[in-house]
N, C-alpha and C positions, 0 to 999 in steps of 0.2 A: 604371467600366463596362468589361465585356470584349466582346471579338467575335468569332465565330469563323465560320468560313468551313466549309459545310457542303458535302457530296459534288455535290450540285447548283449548286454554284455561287455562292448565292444565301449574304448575309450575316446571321447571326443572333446579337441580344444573348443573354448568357448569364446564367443567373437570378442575383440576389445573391447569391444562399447556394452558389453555382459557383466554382471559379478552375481555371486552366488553370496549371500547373506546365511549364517548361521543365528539363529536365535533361539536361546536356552536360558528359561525364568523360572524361579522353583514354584511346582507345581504346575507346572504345563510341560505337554511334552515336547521334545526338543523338534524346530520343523524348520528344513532349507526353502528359501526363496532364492528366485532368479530373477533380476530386473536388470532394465535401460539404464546404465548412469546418468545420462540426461533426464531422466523420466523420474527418477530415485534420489534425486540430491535434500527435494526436501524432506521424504522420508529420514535422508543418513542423517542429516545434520542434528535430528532430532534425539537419533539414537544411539545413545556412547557405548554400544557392545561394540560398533564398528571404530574400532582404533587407529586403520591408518588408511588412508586410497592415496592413489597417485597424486603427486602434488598439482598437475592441471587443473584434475579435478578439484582439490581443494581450494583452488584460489576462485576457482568460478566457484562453487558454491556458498562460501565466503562473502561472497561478495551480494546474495542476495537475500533481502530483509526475512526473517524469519518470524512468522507469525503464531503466538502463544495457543491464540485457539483459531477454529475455522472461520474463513470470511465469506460472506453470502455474494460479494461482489469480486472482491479480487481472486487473481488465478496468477500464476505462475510469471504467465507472457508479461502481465503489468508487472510483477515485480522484479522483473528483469531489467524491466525498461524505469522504470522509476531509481533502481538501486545506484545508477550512474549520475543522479542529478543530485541524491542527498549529501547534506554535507559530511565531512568523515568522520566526525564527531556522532553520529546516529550509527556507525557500521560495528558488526561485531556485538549488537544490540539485540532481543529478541522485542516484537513488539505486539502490547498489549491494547487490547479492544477494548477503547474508553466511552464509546456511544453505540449505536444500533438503535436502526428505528423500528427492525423485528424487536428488539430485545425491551428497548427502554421508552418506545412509542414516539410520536412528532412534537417534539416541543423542545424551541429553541431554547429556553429555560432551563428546561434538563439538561442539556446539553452544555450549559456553562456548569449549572451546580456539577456536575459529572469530570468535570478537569478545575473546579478549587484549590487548587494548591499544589496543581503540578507546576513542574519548573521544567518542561523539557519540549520539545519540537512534536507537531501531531499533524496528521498526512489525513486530510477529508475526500472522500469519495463518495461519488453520487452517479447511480444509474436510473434515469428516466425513463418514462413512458414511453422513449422508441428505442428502450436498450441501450442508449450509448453512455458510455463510463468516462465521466471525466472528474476534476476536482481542483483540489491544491493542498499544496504543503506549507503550513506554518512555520516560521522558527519560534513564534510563541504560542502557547496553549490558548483555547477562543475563551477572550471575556469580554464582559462590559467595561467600554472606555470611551471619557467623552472624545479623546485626540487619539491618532490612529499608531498602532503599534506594531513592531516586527524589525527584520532585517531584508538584506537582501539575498540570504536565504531562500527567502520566501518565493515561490513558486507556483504556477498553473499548468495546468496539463490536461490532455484529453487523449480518449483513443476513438477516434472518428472517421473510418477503424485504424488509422495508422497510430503508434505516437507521435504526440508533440507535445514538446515542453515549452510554454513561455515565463522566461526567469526575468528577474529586472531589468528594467531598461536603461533605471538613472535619471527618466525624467521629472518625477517626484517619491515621494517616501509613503503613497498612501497604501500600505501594504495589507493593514486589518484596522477594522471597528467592529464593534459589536453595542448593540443596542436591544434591550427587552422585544422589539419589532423587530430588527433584521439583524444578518450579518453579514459585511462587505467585505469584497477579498481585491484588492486592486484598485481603483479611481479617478478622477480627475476629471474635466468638462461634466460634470454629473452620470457621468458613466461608470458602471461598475463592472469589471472582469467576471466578478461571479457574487449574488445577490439571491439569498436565501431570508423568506418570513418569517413569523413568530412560529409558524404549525411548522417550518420546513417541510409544507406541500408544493408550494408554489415557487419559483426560482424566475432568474433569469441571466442571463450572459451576454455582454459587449466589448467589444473592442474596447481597452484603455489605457491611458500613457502610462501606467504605472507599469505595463506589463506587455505591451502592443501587441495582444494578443489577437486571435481571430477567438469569435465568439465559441466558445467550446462545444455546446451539444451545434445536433442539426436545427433548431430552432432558438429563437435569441431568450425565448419564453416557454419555461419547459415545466409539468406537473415532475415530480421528484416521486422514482417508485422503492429506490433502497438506496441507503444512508448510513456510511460508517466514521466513524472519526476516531484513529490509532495512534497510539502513543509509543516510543523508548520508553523500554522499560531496567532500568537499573539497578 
């Protein structure tokens, strides 16, 4: 139970779903916040003056990927909905932004030299031309290979606007290639689940056994307006 002490004088409980944050850094002066715990978790998590909240709360907070710096695509709702499909091997992880096409411009190229020598699973998101946010998650980091690599880990997903995840199906193993020209995330009958060019301007998505997905954006062939690719960081 909290209390706080209101302009008037007069003392008043604060709702369950309230907490009052104290914050004191030398050299600044000391100043209370009031926030939503739903609305606040990714703030707490970041901030170890806060030593203990209800255990609910920590096990949902816990439970969702925490991002090192700011994403120009992802929010909260997606990593809520994503946090239940990764494997548990990435949880308890904070994670760091290994691409950006604000940051590091369009080229699939960079984008491989940019994850050289990681050894760890990375979650690609992509929002097009009509807003909609979809992608997938690796279990290995994107490079050039002639034969196709991953687990079944490996994952697609969109929010159009709902989620959906489509995870393997079993009916082959074509999970990642990557080539100077493109990179493919799923396969088989010459279809590809998600298919990005050398600039990663231009895309496209279909149905494929690797993944019997529904094609992820609202079009099967979509211009690409923001492009992240994050990594566990350890």
């Amino acid at each position: 139970m909290q209390i706080i002490k209101v302009k008037s004088g007069t003392m008043r409980m604060l709702p369950e779903n309230m907490k009052v944050l104290f914050f004191a850094t030398d050299g600044v002066e000391p100043y209370v916040e009031i926030i939503k715990v739903k609305d606040s978790h990714r703030r707490v998590s970041l901030c170890s003056s806060v030593e203990s909240e209800d255990p609910e709360y920590q096990e949902e907070h816990e439970d969702i990927p925490v991002l090192s710096e700011f994403s120009e695509l992802l929010e909260d709702h997606h990593l809520e909905n994503l946090a239940s499909h990764m494997p548990a091997r990435t949880q308890g992880y904070p994670w760091q932004l290994v691409y950006s096409i604000a940051i590091h411009g369009s080229s699939l190229k960079t984008l491989y030299r940019n994850m050289a020598g990681l050894d760890s699973p990375v979650l690609l998101v992509i929002r097009d031309m009509h807003k909609k946010v979809f992608g997938a998650f690796s279990s290995e980091p994107f490079r050039i290979s002639k034969h196709c690599y991953g687990t079944g880990e490996t994952f697609l997903f969109s929010f159009n606007p709902d989620f959906q995840a489509y995870r393997w199906s079993g009916e082959n193993s074509y999970f990642v290639s990557g080539s100077l020209d493109s990179l493919h995330i799923g396969g088989g009958g010459g279809e590809f689940g998600l298919w990005l060019d050398a600039d990663l301007y231009h895309g496209s998505s279909l149905s494929c056994p690797t993944f019997h997905n529904a094609p992820l954006s609202t079009h099967t062939d979509f211009v690409v307006k923001g492009l992240e690719v994050w990594t566990v960081q350890k």
